[in-house]
C-alpha positions in Angstrom: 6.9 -43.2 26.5 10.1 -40.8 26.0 12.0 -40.1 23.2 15.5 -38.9 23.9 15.9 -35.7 22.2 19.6 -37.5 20.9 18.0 -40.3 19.3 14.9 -37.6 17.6 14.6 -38.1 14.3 12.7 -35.1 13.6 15.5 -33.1 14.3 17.8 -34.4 11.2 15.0 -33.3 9.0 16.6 -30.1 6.8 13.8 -28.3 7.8 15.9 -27.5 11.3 19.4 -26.5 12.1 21.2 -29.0 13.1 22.8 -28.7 17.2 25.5 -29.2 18.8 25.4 -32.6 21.3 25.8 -30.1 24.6 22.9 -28.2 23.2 20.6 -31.1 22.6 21.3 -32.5 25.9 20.7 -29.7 27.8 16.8 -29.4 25.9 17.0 -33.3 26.7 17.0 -32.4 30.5 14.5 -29.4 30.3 12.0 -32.0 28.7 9.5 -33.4 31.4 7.6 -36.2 29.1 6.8 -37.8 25.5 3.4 -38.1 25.9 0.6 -39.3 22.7 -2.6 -37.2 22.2 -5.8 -39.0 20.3 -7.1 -36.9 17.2 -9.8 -34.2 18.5 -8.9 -34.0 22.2 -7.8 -30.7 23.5 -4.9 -30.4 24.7 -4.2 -26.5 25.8 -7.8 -24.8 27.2 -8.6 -21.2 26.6 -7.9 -19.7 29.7 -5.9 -22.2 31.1 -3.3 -21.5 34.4 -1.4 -24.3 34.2 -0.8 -25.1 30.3 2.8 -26.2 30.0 5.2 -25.6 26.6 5.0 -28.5 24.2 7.2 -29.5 20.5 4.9 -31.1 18.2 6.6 -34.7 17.2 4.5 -35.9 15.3 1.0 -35.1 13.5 -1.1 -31.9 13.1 -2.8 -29.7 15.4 -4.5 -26.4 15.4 -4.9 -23.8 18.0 -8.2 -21.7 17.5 -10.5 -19.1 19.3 -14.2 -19.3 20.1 -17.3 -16.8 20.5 -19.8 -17.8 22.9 -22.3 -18.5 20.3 -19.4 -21.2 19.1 -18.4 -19.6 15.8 -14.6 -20.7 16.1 -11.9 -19.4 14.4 -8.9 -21.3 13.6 -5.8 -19.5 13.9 -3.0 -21.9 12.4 -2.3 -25.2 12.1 0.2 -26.6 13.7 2.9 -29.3 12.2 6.0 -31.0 13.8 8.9 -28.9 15.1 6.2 -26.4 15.8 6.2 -24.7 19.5 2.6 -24.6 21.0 2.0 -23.2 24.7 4.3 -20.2 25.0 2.0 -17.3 25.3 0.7 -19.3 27.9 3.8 -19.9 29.8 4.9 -16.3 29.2 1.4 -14.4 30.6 0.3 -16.8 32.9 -2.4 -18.2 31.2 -3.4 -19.5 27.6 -4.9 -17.1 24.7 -6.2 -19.9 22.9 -7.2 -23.8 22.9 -5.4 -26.8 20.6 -6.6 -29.6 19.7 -4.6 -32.6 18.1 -5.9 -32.9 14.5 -4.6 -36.8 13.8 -3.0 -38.6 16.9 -0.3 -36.8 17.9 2.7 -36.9 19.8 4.2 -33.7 22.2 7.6 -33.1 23.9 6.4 -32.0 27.2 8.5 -28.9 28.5 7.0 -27.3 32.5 6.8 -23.8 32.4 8.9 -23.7 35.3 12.0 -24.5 33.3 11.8 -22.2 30.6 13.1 -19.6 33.5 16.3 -21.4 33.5 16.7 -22.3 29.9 16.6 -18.0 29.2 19.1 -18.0 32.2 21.4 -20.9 31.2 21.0 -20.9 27.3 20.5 -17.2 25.6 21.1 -18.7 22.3 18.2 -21.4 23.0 16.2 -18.8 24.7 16.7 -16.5 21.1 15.7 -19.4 19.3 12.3 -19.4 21.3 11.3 -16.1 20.8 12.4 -16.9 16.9 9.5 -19.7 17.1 7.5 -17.5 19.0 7.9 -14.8 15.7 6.9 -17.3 13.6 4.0 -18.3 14.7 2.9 -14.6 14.9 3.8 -14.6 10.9 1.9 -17.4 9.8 -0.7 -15.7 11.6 -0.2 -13.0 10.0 -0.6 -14.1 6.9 -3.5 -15.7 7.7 -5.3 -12.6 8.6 -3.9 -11.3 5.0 -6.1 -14.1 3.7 -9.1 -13.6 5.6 -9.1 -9.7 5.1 -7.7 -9.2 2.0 -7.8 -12.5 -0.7 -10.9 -13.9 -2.5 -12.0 -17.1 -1.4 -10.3 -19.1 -3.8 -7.0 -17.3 -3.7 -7.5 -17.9 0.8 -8.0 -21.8 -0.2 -4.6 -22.0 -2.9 -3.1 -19.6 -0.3 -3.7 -22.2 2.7 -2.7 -25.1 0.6 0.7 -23.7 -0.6 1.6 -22.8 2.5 1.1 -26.0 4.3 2.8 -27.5 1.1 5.9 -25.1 1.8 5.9 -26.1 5.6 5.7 -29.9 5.2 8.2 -30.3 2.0 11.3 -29.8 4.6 10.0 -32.1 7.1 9.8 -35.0 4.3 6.3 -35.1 4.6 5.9 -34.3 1.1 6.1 -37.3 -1.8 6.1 -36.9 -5.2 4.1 -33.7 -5.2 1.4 -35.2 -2.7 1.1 -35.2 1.0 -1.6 -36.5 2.9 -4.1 -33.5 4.3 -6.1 -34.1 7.2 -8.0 -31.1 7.2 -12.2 -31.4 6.6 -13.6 -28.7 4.9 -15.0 -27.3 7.6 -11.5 -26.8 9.0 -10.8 -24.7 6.1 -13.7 -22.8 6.5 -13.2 -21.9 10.0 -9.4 -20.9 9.3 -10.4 -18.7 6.4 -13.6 -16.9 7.3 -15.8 -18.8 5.1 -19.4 -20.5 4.9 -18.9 -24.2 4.8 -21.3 -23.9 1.3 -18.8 -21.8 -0.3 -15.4 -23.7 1.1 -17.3 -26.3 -0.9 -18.3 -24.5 -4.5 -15.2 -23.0 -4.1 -12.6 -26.2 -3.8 -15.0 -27.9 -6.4 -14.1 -25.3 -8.8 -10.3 -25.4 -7.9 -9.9 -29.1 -8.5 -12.3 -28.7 -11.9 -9.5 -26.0 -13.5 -6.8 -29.2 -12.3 -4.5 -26.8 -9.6 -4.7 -29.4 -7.6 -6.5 -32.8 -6.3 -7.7 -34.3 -3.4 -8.6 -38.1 -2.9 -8.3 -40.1 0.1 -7.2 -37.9 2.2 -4.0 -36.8 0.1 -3.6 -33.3 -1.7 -1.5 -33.7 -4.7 -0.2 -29.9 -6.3 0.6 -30.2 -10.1 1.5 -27.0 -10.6 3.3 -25.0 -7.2 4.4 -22.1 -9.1 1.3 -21.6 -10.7 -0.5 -21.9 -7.4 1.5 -19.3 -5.8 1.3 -17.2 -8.5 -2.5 -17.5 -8.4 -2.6 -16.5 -4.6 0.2 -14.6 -4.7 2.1 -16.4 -2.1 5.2 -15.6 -1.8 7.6 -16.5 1.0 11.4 -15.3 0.9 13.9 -18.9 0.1 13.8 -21.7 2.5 16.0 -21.8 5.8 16.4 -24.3 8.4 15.0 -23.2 11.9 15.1 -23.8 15.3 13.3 -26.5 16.9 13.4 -27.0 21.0 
C-alpha cells in the first residue's frame, strides 16, 4: 500500500506544522514505501546495518535496550508523527530495537536519501535533527523518572505525558484514550518490579487519579496529575513531521 504524503491525514492534525505543497512533495519523493507492521514484531534490530528511517502513521511502538540475561529496558514509546531509525541511519548501524506495540503503519524513508534531503532541503534537514532532539528529551525525562521520582510519581509521570503527546494528534476523547501498554511495559520503561507496577497502579486508581478499563485510560483530573508528578512541559507547539 502507499499513502501519498498529499493526501496524509496525519499531517493536518494541530499537533504539526502545517507545509507548503513543494515541501510535502519533495518528502513524497524521498518516501520509498507504506508498509503495515503486526503488533509485537520487530521492526529495527539492535545492531542492525541496514535499518532504514521510518514516520510512524499509525499506532504505537517502542524502541528498547536489552542485557544478555534479557532484562530490557524500554526507552520511549513511540506514537504517530514520531521519527524512528535515525541514529541508525546517521552511525551506520542501530542503538536500539522497536517493536510495533498495536499494528502499525510506517512511512518507509532509505537511508540513502536522507544524504540528499540535508543537501536539497536545509529547512527539512533542521527539522530532522529537531525530531532527532526530541526524542533525546523524552528520554530524558524518562531517565528523570527512573532516577529521581517514586514509583507512583514515575507511573502519573508516564501517563501524563503520553496524555500530553496524544491530545494534539486527536487521539484523545473526552478525557480518555485507549492505552495499549501491559503492565509489564510500564515496568520495563520505569525500572520497576512487575509486583510493584501492580500495587502501585492499584493504589493510583483507588485515590480516583485516574481509571483504566478495557484497554482505555481515562484522566479526571490532568492538572492534579501533573501536579502530583510534577510534570511540567513548557505550552504546546506544533512540530515537524517528515
Amino acid at each position: 500500500m502507499h499513502v501519498r504524503c498529499t493526501q496524509c491525514v496525519l499531517r493536518r492534525q494541530p499537533a504539526f506544522i502545517q507545509k507548503s505543497d513543494e515541501e510535502v512533495a519533495l518528502i513524497d519523493s524521498l518516501k520509498s514505501e507504506h508498509m503495515t507492521v503486526e503488533a509485537g514484531v520487530e521492526f529495527i534490530h539492535p545492531e542492525q546495518a541496514d535499518s532504514e528511517l521510518y514516520t510512524l502513521f499509525s499506532g504505537w511502538a517502542f524502541r528498547y535496550k536489552e542485557l544478555s540475561d534479557g532484562r530490557r529496558q524500554i526507552l520511549s514509546f513511540s506514537l504517530p508523527g514520531d521519527l524512528l531509525g535515525l541514529q541508525g541511519t546517521m552511525f551506520g548501524k542501530s542503538v536500539y530495537g522497536a517493536i510495533a506495540l498495536t499494528d502499525i503503519q510506517l512511512c518507509v524513508i532509505p537511508r540513502r536519501r536522507l544524504a540528499r534531503l540535508f543537501e536539497r532541503v536545509p529547512e527539512v534537514a533542521y527539522e530532522v535533527t529537531w525530531l532527532g532532539a526530541r526524542s533525546e528529551a523524552i528520554v530524558d525525562e524518562n531517565l528523570l523518572n527512573v532516577g529521581r521520582r517514586g514509583a507512583a510519581e514515575r507511573i502519573v509521570a508516564l501517563i501524563c505525558s503520553l496524555y500530553k503527546r496524544a491530545e494534539p494528534l486527536g487521539l484523545v476523547v473526552d478525557g480518555s484514550f485507549e492505552l495499549p501498554l501491559t503492565q509489564q511495559h510500564i515496568a520495563d520503561a520505569l525500572g520497576l518490579s512487575l509486583v510493584h507496577t501492580n500495587k502501585t497502579l492499584a493504589r493510583l486508581r483507588a485515590d480516583g487519579l485516574f481509571s483504566i478499563s478495557g484497554g482505555r485510560l481515562v484522566v479526571r483530573n490532568l492538572r492534579g496529575l501533573s501536579r502530583f508528578a510534577q510534570h511540567f512541559e513548557e505550552e504546546f507547539v506544533p512540530r515537524p513531521i517528515i
